[in-house]
C-alpha positions as CSV (number, residue, x, y, z in Angstrom):
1,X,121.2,14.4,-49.3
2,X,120.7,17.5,-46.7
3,X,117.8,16.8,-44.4
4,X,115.3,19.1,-44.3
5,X,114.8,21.8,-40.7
6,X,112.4,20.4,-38.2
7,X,109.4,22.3,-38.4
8,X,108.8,23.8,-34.9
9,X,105.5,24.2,-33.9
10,X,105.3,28.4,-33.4
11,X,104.3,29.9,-29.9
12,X,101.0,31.2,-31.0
13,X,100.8,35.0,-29.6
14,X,97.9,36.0,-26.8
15,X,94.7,38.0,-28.4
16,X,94.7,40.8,-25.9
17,X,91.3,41.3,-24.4
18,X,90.4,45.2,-25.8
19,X,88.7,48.0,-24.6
20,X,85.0,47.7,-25.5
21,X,85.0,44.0,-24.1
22,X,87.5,45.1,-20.5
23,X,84.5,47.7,-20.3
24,X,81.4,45.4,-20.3
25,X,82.8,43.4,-18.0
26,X,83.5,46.0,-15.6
27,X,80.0,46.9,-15.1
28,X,79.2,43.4,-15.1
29,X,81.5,42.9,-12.3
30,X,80.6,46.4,-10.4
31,X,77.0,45.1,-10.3
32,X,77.8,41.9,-9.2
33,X,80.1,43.0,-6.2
34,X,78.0,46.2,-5.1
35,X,75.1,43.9,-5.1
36,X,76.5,42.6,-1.6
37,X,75.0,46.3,-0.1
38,X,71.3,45.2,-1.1
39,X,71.6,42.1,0.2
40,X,72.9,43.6,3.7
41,X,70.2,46.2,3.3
42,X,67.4,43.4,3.1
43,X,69.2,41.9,6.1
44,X,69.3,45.1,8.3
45,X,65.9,45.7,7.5
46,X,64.7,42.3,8.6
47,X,66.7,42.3,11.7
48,X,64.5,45.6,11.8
49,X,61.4,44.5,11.5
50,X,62.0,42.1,14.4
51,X,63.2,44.6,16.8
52,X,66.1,43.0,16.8
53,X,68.4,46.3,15.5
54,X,66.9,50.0,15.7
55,X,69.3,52.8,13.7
56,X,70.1,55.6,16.4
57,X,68.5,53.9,19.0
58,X,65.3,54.2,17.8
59,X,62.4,56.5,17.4
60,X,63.0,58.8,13.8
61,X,65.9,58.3,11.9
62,X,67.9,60.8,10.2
63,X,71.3,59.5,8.4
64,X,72.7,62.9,8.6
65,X,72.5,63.8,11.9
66,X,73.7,60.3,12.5
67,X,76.2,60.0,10.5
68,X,77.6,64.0,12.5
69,X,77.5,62.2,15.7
70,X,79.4,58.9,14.9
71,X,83.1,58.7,16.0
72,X,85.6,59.1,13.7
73,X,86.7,55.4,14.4
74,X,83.1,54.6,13.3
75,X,83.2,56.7,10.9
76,X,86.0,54.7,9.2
77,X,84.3,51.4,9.6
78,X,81.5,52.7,7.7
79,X,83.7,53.8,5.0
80,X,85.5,50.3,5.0
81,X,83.1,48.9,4.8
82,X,81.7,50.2,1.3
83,X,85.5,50.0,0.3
84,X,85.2,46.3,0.4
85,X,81.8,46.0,-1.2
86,X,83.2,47.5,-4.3
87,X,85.0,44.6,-5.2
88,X,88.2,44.2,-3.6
89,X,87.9,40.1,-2.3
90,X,85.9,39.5,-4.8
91,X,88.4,40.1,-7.6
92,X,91.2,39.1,-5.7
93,X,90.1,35.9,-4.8
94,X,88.4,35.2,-8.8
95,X,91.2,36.5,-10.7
96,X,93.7,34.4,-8.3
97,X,91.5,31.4,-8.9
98,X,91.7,28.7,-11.8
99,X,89.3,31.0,-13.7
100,X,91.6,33.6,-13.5
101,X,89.0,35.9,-14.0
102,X,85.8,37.3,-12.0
103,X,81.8,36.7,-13.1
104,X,81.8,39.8,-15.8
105,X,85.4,38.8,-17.4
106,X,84.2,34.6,-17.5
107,X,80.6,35.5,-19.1
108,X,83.0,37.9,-21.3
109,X,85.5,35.5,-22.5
110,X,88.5,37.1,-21.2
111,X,91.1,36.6,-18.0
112,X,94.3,38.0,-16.3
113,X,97.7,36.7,-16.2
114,X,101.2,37.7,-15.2
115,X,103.6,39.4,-18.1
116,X,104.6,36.1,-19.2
117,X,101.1,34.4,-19.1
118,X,100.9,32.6,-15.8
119,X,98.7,32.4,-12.9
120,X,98.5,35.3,-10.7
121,X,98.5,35.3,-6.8
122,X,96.0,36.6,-4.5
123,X,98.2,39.7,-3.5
124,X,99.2,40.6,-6.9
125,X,95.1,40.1,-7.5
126,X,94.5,43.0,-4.7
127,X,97.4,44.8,-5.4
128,X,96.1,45.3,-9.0
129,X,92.5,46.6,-7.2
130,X,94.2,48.7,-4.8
131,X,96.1,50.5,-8.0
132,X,92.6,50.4,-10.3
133,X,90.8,52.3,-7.2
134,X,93.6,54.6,-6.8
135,X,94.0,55.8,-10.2
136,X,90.3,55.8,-10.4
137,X,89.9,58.6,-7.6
138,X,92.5,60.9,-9.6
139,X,90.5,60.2,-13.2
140,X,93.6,58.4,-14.1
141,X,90.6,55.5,-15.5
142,X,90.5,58.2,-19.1
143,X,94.2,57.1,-19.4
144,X,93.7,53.9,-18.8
145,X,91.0,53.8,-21.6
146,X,93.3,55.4,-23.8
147,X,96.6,52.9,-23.0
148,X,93.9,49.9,-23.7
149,X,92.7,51.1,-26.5
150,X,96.4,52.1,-28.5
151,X,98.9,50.1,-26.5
152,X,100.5,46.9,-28.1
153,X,99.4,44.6,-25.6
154,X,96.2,46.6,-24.2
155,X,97.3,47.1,-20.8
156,X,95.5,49.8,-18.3
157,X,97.9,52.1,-16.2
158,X,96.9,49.2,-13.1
159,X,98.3,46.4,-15.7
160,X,101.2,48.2,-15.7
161,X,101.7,48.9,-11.7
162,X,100.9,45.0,-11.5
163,X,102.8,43.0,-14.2
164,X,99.1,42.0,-15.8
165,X,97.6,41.5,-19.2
166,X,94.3,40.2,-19.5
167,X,93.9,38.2,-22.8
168,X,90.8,36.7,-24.4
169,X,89.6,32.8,-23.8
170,X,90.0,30.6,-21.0
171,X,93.5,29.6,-18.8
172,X,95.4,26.6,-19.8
173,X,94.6,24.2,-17.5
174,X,91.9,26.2,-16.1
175,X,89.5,24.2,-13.9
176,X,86.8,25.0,-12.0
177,X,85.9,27.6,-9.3
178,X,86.7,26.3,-5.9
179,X,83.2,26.9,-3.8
180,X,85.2,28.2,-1.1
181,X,86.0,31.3,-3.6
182,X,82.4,32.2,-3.9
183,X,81.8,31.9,-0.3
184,X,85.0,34.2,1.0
185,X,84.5,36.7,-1.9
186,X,80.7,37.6,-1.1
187,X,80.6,36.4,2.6
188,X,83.4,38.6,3.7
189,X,82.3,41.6,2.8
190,X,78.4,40.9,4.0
191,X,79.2,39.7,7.7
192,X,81.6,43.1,7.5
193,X,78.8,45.3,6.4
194,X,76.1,44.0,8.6
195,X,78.8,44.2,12.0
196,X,79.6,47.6,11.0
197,X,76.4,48.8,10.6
198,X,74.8,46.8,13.9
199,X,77.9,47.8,15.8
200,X,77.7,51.7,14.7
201,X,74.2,52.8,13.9
C-alpha cells in the first residue's frame, strides 16, 4: 500500500501593513518625536526665568535679527538640531529594537523587517530615515503613497532604498523595549537642543 505525502505545514505569507494604517502612524510618530522641541522650550524658558540663560544677551529679543547675526557654524547647529528632533534616533533606535517598530507603528499594530522578515539593525534603521527625509524634501513622499498603495508587497520608495517591509502584528520573538531605548531616543536629541540653543543664542 503507497503511503500517503507528509503534509507540510505551509509558510504562512506576511499581511503587508497598507497605506491608510503606515499613514496614522506617521503622524503618530511625528508628534511624538517633535514633541522633544516643547519639552526643550519649557526647559529654555525656565533656565530663563532664573536668569540662568538670556537669548541675545539680553534686553529685547528679536529671532530674526538674531538668527542674521549667528555664524554659519551656528547656524548649522541650529539646523541640526531640528534635524534630529524630527525623528531620526528615535526611529532608529525603536525600529532596531525587539519591537521592531516606533510608538505610532506599536499602538498601530504594524513593524519593519528586512526583505526576508528579520530583525533590522540600527544603521539600516537610520539609513531608512535618512532616505524617507530625502525623498520627502523632493515630494518623492506622493510616490511613495502611490508604490504603498498598488505595490505587491506595499513598499515606499525608502523600503526599497533599505531592503524593508513593514507588515502587520508583532515580531516573532519580540520582547520588550529595553529602557535604555527610550532614554537614548528622546534624551539625545533634548541635551542636543538645549546645548545648541544655550551655546548659540
Amino acid at each position: 500500500m503507497a503511503s500517503s505525502p507528509v503534509a507540510v505545514d505551509a509558510v504562512p505569507l506576511p499581511s503587508y501593513a497598507g497605506l491608510g494604517r503606515r499613514l496614522a502612524a506617521y503622524l503618530l510618530d511625528t508628534v511624538i518625536a517633535i514633541s522633544v522641541v516643547f519639552i526643550a522650550g519649557f526647559v529654555m524658558r525656565g533656565f530663563r526665568v532664573a536668569g540662568l540663560w538670556m537669548p541675545g544677551g539680553g534686553g529685547t529679543f528679536d529671532p530674526i535679527a538674531t538668527w542674521r547675526a549667528l555664524a554659519w557654524s551656528s547656524k548649522l547647529a541650529i539646523l541640526l538640531a531640528f534635524a534630529l528632533s524630527t525623528g531620526p534616533i528615535y526611529l532608529a533606535l525603536f525600529e532596531s529594537s525587539r519591537w521592531q517598530a516606533s510608538f505610532g507603528k506599536r499602538l498601530l499594530g504594524i513593524y519593519v523587517t528586512d526583505d526576508v522578515g528579520g530583525r533590522i539593525g540600527a544603521m539600516r534603521a537610520f539609513g531608512r530615515w535618512f532616505a524617507k527625509w530625502f525623498f520627502n524634501w523632493f515630494w518623492s513622499w506622493l510616490l511613495s503613497m502611490v508604490s504603498i498603495a498598488v505595490g505587491k508587497r506595499k513598499k515606499a520608495l525608502h523600503d526599497f532604498v533599505a531592503g524593508t517591509l513593514v507588515v502587520r502584528g508583532r515580531p516573532v520573538p519580540g520582547g520588550s523595549l529595553e529602557p535604555w531605548r527610550i532614554l537614548a531616543a528622546f534624551g539625545i536629541p533634548l541635551l542636543w537642543i538645549v546645548g545648541t540653543f544655550l551655546e548659540t543664542l
